[in-house]
C-alpha positions in Angstrom: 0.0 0.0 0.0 1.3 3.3 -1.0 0.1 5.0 1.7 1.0 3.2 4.4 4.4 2.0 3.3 5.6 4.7 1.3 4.1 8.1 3.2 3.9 7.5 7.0 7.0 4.7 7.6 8.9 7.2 5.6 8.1 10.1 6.5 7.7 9.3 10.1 10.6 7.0 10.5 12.6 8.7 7.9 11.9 12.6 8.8 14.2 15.2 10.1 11.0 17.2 11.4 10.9 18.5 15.0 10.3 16.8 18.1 6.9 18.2 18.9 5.7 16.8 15.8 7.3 13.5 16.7 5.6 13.6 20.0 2.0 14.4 18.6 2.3 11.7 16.3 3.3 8.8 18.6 0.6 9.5 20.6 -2.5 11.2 18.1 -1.4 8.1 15.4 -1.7 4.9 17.9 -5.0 6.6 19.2 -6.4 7.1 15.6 -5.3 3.9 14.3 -6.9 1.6 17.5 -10.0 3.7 16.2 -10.1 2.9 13.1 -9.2 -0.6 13.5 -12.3 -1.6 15.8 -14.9 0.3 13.6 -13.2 -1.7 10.5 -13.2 -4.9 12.0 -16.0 -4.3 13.7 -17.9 -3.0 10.3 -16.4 -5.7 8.2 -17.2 -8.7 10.4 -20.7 -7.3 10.6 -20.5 -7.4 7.0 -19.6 -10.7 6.6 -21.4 -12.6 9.3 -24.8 -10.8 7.4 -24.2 -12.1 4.0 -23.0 -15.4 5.2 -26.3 -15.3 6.8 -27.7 -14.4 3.5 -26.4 -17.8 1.4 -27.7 -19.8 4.1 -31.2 -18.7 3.6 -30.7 -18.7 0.1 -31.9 -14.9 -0.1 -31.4 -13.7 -3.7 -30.5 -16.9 -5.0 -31.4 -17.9 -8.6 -31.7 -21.4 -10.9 -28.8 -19.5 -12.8 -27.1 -17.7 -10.5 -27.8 -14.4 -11.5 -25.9 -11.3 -10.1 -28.9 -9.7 -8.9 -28.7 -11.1 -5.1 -25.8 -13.3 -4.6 -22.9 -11.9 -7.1 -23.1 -8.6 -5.7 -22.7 -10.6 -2.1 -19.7 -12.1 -3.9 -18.1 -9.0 -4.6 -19.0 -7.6 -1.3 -18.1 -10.7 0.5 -14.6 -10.1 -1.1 -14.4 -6.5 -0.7 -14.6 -7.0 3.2 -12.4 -9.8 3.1 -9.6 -7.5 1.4 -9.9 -4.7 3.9 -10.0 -6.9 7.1 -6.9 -8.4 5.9 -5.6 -4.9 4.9 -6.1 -3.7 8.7 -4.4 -6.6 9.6 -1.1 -4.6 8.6 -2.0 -1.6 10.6 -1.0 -2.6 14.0 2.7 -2.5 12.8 2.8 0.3 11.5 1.1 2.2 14.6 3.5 0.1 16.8 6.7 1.6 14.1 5.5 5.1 14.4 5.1 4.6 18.5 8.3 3.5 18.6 9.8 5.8 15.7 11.5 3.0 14.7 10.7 -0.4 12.2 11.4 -3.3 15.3 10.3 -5.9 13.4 12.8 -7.1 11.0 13.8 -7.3 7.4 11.8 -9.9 6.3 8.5 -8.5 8.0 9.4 -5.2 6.6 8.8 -6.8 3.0 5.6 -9.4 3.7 3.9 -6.2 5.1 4.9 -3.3 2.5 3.9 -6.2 -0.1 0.2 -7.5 1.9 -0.6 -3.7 2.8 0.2 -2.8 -1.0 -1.9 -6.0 -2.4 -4.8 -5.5 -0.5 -5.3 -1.9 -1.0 -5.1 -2.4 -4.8 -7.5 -5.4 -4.8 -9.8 -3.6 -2.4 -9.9 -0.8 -4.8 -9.9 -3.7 -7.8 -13.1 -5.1 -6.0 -15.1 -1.6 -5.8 -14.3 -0.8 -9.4 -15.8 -4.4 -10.6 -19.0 -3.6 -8.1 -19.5 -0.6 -10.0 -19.2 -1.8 -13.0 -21.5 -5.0 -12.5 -24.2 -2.6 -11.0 -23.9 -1.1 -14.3 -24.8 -4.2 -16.5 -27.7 -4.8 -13.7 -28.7 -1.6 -14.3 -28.5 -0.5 -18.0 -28.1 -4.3 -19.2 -29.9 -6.2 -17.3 -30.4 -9.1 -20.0 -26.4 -9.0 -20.6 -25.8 -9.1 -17.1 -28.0 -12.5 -16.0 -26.1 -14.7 -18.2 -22.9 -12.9 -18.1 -22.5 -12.4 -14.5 -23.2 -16.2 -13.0 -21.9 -16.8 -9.1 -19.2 -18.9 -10.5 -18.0 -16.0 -13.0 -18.2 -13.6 -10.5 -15.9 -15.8 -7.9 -13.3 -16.5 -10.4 -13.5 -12.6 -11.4 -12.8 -11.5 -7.4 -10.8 -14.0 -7.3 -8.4 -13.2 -10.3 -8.7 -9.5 -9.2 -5.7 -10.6 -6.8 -3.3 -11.5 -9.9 -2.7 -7.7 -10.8 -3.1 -6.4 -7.7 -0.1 -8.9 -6.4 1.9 -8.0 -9.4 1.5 -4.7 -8.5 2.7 -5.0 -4.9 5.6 -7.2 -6.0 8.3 -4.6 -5.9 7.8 -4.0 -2.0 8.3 -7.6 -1.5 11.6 -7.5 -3.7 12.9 -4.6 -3.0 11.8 -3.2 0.3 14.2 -3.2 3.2 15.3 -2.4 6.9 18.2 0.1 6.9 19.4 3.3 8.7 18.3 6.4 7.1 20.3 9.4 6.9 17.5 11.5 8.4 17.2 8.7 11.0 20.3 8.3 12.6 19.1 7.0 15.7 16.8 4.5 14.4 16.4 2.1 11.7 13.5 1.8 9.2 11.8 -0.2 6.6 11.9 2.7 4.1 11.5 3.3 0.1 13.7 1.3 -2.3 15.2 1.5 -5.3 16.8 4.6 -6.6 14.9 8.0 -7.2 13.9 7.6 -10.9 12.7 3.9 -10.5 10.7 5.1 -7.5 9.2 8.1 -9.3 8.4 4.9 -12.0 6.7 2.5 -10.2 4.8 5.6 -8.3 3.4 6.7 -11.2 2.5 3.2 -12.3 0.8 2.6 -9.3 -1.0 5.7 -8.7 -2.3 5.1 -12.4 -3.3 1.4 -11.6 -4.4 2.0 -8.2 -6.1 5.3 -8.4 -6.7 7.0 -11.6 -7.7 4.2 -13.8 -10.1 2.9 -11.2 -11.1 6.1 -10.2 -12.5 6.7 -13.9 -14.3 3.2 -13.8 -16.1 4.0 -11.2 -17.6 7.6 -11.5 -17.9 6.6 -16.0 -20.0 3.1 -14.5 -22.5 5.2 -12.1 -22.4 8.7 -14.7 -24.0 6.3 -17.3 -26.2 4.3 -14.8 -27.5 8.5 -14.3 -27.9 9.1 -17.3 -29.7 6.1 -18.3 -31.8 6.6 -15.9 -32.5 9.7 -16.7 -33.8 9.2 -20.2 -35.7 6.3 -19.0 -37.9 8.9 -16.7 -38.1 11.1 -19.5 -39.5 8.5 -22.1 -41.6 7.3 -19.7 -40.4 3.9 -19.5 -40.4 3.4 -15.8 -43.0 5.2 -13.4 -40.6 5.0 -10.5 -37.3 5.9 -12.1 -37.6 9.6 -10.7 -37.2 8.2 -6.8 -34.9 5.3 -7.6 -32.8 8.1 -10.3 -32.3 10.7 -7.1 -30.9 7.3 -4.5 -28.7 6.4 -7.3 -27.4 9.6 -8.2 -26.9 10.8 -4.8 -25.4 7.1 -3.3 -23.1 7.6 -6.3 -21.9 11.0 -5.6 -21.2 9.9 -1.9 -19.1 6.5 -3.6 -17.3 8.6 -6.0 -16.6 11.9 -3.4 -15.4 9.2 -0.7 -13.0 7.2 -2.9 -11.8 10.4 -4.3 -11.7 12.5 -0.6 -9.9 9.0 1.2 -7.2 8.1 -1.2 -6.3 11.9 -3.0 -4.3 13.3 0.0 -2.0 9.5 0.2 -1.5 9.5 -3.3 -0.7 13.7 -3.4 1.8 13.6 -0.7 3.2 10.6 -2.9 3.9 11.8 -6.2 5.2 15.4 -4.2 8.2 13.5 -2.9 8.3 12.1 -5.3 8.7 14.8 -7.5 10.9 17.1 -4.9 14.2 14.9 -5.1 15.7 17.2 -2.3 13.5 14.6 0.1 16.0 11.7 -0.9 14.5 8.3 -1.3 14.4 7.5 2.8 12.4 10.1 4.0 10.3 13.1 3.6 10.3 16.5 3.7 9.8 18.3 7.0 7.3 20.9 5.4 5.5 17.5 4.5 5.3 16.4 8.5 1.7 17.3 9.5 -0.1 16.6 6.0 1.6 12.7 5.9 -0.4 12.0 9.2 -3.7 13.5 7.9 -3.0 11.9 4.5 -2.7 8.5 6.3 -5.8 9.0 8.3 -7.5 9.5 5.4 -6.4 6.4 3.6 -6.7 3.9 6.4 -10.3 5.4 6.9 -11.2 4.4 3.4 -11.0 0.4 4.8 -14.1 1.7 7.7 -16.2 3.7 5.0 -16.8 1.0 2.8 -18.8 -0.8 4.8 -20.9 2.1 5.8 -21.2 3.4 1.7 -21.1 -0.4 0.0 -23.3 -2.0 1.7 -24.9 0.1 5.2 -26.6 2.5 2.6 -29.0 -1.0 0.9 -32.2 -0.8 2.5 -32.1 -4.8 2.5 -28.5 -4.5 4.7 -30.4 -2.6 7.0 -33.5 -5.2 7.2 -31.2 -7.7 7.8 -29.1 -5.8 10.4 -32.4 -5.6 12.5 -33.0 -9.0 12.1 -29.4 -10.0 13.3 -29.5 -7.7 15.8 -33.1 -9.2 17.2 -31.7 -12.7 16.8 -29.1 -12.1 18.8 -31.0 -10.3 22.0 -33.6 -13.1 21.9 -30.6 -15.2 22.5 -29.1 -13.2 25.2 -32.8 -12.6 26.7 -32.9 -16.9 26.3 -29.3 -16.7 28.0 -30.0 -15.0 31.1 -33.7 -16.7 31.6 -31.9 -20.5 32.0 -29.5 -18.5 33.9 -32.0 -17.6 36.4 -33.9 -20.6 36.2 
């Protein structure tokens, strides 16, 4: 993950900025990070224990396996499954910027760089392919229930991992533990390579990670508005005009949130960059305060997606309440043989 790996262990472990900065961030970062790390697993789990719940019922389930229902589960089953394993790297790098130093070896210093890196890219991977399927259910609905089958749709989210692992490969390589000059007293699992091939593979990523994505998304839900659009206007469908306003505006939010989460990581990137006076270990001390917000922001992009992907369905919500009930008329069965 670019974020993660490249912004805040470099340019908290690698940065000549002051000591009250230093001090603010080894105590505001670990507080953040705990945050965000119980609302994502928390939200995530949620997630997945609902749509588990989902296949066993059989709810949306069709004699061809249709996306409508159980492929988009698929996706979002996969999508939470990325992220949870995403904020399984986080405690190192809280624990690295308490400790403003990287205690955990050369080899760790590689498997997370290249796991944080892999499953940010095939958590962004995932959202792109949900918008684009909810497109097809949407505008081709006939294309879309014998193209997108469960089985297609497993080895799709499944395959999604192939790029994104390629992608992350170079942190696995070339990533390692060293002592940086702006780091003197500590050593660090900083940025590799030398300054042109990182500007290289920064630019690749933020174009296969970001951009590209980043257009699939907002050009899939622009043309789901727009189709919807002419359909109200031709009359075709007499409640496109309330179902035209949820899409447009749960699309706006989708769009704005990917944009607003991962723009500041992937900024602060391609400015060092750019700015060769920052060297390849660390950044520059001008860039101190905006690295921490800019890593806020991405980690929180592993919490919102449960709340945009998936709290925003009506049908999510029906069968939070139901999981929810179930489980107080458990606790309510609990404490009755308890007193009994």
């Amino acid at each position: 993950m670019v974020t993660w790996n490249s912004t805040s262990s470099e340019g908290l472990l690698g940065n000549d900025s002051n000591a009250g900065l230093d001090n603010v961030e080894q105590v505001l970062v670990p507080i953040l990070d705990a945050l965000i790390l119980v609302m994502g697993v928390g939200g995530h789990t949620m997630v997945m224990v609902i749509l588990c719940g989902r296949w066993r019922r059989g709810v949306g389930h069709s004699p061809h396996g249709s996306m409508t229902g159980t492929g988009t589960d698929i996706l979002l089953m996969a999508l939470s499954a990325a992220d949870l394993l995403l904020l399984s790297m986080l405690p190192f790098h809280t624990v690295a910027i308490a400790m403003q130093q990287w205690p955990f070896g050369d080899l760790m210093c590689r498997l997370v760089s290249f796991l944080g890196s892999a499953c940010s890219s095939a958590s962004v991977f995932t959202l792109a392919t949900l918008a684009v399927s909810r497109y097809l259910n949407v505008v081709q609905p006939a294309r879309a229930y014998g193209l997108l089958s469960t089985r297609r749709v497993s080895i799709a989210a499944a395959l999604l991992w192939v790029p994104a692992c390629c992608l992350a490969a170079p942190q696995l390589v070339f990533r390692s533990v060293g002592m940086p000059r702006r780091a003197p007293d500590g050593l660090a699992c900083f940025a590799f390579l030398s300054h042109r091939d990182q500007l290289i593979y920064g630019l690749i990523h933020f174009l296969m990670a970001f951009l590209l994505p980043l257009i699939t998304i907002a050009v899939a839900y622009g043309s789901i508005y727009v189709f919807l659009w002419g359909s109200q206007h031709a009359g075709r469908a007499p409640q496109v005009e309330r179902y035209q306003s949820k899409v447009t505006q749960t699309s706006a939010m989708l769009v704005l949130a990917f944009t607003l989460c991962w723009l500041p990581s992937y900024g602060l990137m391609l400015a060092l960059l750019v700015d060769e006076s920052s060297g390849a270990t660390g950044a520059s001390p001008r860039y101190g305060p905006f690295s921490v917000f800019a890593r806020l922001m991405a980690t929180s992009s592993t919490v919102m997606n449960p709340i945009l992907y998936v709290l925003m369905s009506q049908k999510f919500r029906l069968d939070l309440l139901r999981l929810f009930k179930r489980g107080g008329q458990r606790a309510s069965g609990a404490v009755a043989m308890a007193a009994a």
